[in-house]
C-alpha positions as CSV (number, residue, x, y, z in Angstrom):
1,X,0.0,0.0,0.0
2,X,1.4,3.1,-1.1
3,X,1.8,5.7,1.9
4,X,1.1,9.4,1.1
5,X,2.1,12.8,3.7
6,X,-0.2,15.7,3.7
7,X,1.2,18.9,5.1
8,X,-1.8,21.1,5.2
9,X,-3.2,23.5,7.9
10,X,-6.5,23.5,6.2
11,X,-8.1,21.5,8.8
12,X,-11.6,21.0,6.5
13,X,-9.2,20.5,2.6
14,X,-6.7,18.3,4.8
15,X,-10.1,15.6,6.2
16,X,-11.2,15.8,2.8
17,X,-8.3,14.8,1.1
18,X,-7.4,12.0,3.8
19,X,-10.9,10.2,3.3
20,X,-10.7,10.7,-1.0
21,X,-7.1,9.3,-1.0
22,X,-8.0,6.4,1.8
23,X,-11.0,5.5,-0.1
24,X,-8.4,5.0,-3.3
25,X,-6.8,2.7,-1.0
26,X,-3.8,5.0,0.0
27,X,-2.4,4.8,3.7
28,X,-2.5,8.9,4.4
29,X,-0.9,10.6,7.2
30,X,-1.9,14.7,8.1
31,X,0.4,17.1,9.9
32,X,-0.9,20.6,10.1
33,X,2.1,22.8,10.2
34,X,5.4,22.8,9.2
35,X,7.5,22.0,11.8
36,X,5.9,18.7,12.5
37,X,5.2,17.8,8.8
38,X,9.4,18.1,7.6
39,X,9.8,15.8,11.0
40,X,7.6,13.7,10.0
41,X,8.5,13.3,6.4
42,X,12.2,12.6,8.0
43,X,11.3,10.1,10.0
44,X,8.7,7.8,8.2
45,X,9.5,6.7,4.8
46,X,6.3,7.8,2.4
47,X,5.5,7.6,-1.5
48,X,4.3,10.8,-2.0
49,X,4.4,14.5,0.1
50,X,1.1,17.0,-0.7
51,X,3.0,20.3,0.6
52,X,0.7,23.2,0.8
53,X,3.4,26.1,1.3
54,X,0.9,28.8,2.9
55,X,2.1,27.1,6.5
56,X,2.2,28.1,10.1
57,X,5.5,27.0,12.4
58,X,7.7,26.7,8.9
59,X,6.3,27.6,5.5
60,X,6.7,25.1,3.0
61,X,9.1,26.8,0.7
62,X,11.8,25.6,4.2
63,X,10.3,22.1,4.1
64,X,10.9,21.6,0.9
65,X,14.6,23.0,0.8
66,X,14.9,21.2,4.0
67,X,14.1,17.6,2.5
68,X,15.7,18.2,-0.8
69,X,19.0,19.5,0.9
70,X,18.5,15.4,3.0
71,X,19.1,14.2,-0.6
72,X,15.3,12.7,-0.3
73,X,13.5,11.6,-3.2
74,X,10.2,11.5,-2.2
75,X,7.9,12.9,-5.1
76,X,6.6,16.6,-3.6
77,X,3.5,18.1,-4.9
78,X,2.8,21.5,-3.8
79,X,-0.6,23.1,-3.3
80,X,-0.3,26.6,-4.4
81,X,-2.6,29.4,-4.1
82,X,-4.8,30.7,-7.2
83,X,-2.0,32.6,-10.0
84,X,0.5,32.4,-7.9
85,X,3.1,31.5,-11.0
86,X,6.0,32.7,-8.9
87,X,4.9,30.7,-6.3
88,X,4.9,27.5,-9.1
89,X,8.4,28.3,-10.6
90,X,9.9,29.0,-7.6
91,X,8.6,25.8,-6.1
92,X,9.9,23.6,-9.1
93,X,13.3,25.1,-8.6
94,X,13.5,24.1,-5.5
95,X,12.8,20.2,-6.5
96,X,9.0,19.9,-6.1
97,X,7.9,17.3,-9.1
98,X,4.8,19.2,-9.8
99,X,2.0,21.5,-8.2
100,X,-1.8,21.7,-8.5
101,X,-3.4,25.0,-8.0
102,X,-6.2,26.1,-5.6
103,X,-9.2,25.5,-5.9
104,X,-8.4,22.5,-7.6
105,X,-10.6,19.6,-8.3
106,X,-10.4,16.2,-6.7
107,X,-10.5,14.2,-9.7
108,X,-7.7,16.0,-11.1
109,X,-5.1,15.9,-8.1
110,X,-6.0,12.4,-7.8
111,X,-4.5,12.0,-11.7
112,X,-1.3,13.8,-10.4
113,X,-1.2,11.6,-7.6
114,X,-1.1,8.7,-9.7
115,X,1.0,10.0,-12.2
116,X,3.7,10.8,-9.6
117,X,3.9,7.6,-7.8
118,X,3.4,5.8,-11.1
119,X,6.4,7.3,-12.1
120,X,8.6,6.9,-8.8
121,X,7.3,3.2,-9.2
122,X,8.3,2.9,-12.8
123,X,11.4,0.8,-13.3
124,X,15.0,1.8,-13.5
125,X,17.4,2.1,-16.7
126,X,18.0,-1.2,-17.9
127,X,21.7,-2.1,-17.5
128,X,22.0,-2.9,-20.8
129,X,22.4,0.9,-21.3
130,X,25.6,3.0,-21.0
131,X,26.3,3.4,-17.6
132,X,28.0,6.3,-18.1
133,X,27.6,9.1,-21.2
134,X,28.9,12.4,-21.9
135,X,28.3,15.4,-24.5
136,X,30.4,18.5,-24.4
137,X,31.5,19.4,-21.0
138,X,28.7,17.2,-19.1
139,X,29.1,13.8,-17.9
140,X,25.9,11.6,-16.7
141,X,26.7,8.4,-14.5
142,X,23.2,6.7,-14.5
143,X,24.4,4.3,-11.8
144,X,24.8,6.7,-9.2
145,X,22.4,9.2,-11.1
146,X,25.0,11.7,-10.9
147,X,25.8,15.2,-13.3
148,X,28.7,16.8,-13.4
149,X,30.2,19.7,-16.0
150,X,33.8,19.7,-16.3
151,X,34.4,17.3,-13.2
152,X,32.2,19.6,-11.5
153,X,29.1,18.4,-9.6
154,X,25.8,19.6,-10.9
155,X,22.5,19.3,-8.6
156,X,19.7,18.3,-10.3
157,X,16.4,17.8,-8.8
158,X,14.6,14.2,-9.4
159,X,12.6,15.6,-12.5
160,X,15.5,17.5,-13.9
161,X,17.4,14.4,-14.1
162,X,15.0,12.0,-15.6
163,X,14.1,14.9,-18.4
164,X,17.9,14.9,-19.2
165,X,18.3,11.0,-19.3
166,X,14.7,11.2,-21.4
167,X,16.1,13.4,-23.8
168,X,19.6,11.5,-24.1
169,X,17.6,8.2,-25.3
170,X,16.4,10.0,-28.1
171,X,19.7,10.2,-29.2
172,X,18.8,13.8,-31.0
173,X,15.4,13.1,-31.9
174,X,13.1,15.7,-31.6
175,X,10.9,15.0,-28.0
176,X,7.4,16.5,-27.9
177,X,6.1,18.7,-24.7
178,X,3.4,15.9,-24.5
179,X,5.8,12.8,-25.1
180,X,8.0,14.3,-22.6
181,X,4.7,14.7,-19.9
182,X,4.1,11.4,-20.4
183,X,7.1,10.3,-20.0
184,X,9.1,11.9,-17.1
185,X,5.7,12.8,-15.3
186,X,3.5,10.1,-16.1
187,X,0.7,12.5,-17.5
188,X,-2.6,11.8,-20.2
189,X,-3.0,13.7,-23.0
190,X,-5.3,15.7,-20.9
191,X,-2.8,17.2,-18.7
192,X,-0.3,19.7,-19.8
193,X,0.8,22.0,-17.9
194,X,4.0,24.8,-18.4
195,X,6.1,22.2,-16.2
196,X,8.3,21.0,-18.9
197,X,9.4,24.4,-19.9
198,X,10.4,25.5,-16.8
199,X,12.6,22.8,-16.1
200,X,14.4,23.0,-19.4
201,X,15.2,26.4,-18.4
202,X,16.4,25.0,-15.3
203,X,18.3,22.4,-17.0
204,X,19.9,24.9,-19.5
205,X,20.3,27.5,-16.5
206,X,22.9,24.6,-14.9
207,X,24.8,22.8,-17.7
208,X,25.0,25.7,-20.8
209,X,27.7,27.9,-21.0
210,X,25.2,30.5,-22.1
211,X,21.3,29.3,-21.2
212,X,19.8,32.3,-23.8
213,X,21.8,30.4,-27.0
214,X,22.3,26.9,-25.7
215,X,24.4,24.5,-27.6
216,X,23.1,21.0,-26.0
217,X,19.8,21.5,-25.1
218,X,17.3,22.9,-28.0
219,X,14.2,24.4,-28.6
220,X,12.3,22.8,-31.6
221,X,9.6,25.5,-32.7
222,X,5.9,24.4,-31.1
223,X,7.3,21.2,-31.0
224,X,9.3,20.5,-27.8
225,X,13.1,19.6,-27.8
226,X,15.5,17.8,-28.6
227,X,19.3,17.4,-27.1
228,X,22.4,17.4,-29.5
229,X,25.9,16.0,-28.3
């Protein structure tokens, strides 16, 4: 049984989400500020975090720099207010795997529920693959799911890294927004969200020498992208 974290003060949104996701047949824990819900994510081992970021004791912007800086793993979807995009980029920088926006409706964050631990569940790179690639200055080692650029260590956030590694299999193939949704995040064509651009810019941001005319990582016209070695 898959075991799910909220972290939301909410006291009505947090019942109702613990009774729709138990009724899925999700275990679900609730911790109602920040404080308790970052020790509780470090001392249980979950599937999925729901992170609101509006938080009292320790907003949720800390947790999640907090868990991300343990080196966890855990797939973290934020609940963020209504047009708060700087809220949404900011969030994704800082390693969350997606974000669903308030109000939002249940059938849809029980998709992106789904879709997240679908894809945490998925299985890893087959060792018949490369172990270890390269193109320009960056080097991948998929065993240890490690970047570096020039022998120097890159941090990438879970998402970022499987994007990059999706991208790489296409060995220069052009990779649509949707096939790369459905792909790194698990999505349906029904679900499509600005995600996938803002980590490419994050991606470019850490391994291009100049992120505005990239080299590696490129922009194919209303397409999606593709990487070139």
């Amino acid at each position: 049984m898959k075991k799910i974290l909220i972290v939301e003060d909410n006291l009505d949104l947090a019942f109702g989400l613990r009774n729709n996701l138990e009724i899925e047949g999700y275990a679900v824990d609730v911790e109602h500020e920040g404080t308790s819900g970052l020790s509780r994510a470090r001392e249980e081992t979950y599937d999925l975090v729901l992170l609101d970021l509006m938080l009292p004791g320790l907003h949720g912007f800390h947790v999640l720099r907090a868990l991300r800086e343990d080196r966890s793993r855990v797939p973290i979807l934020i609940l963020t207010a209504l047009g708060a995009e700087a809220d949404k980029v900011r969030g994704l920088k800082l390693g969350a795997d997606d974000y669903v926006t308030k109000p939002f409706g249940l059938l849809e964050l029980l998709a992106r529920v789904e879709a997240l631990l679908r894809r945490a569940g998925s299985s890893p790179v087959s060792s018949a693959e490369e172990s270890s690639v390269s193109f320009g200055r960056i080097e991948i080692n998929k065993s240890a799911r490690t970047v570096s650029r020039s022998g120097v260590p890159v941090e990438l956030t879970p998402k970022e890294y499987e994007l990059l590694v999706t991208l790489l299999r296409q060995a220069g193939s052009v990779v649509t927004r949707l096939q790369l949704m459905r792909d790194v995040w698990g999505y349906s064509d029904s679900v499509i969200t600005r995600t996938v651009d803002t980590h490419i810019a994050e991606l470019r941001r850490k391994l291009e020498d100049d992120p505005a005319d990239p080299r590696h990582i490129l922009t194919a016209r209303k397409v999606g992208y593709r990487l070139q070695r």
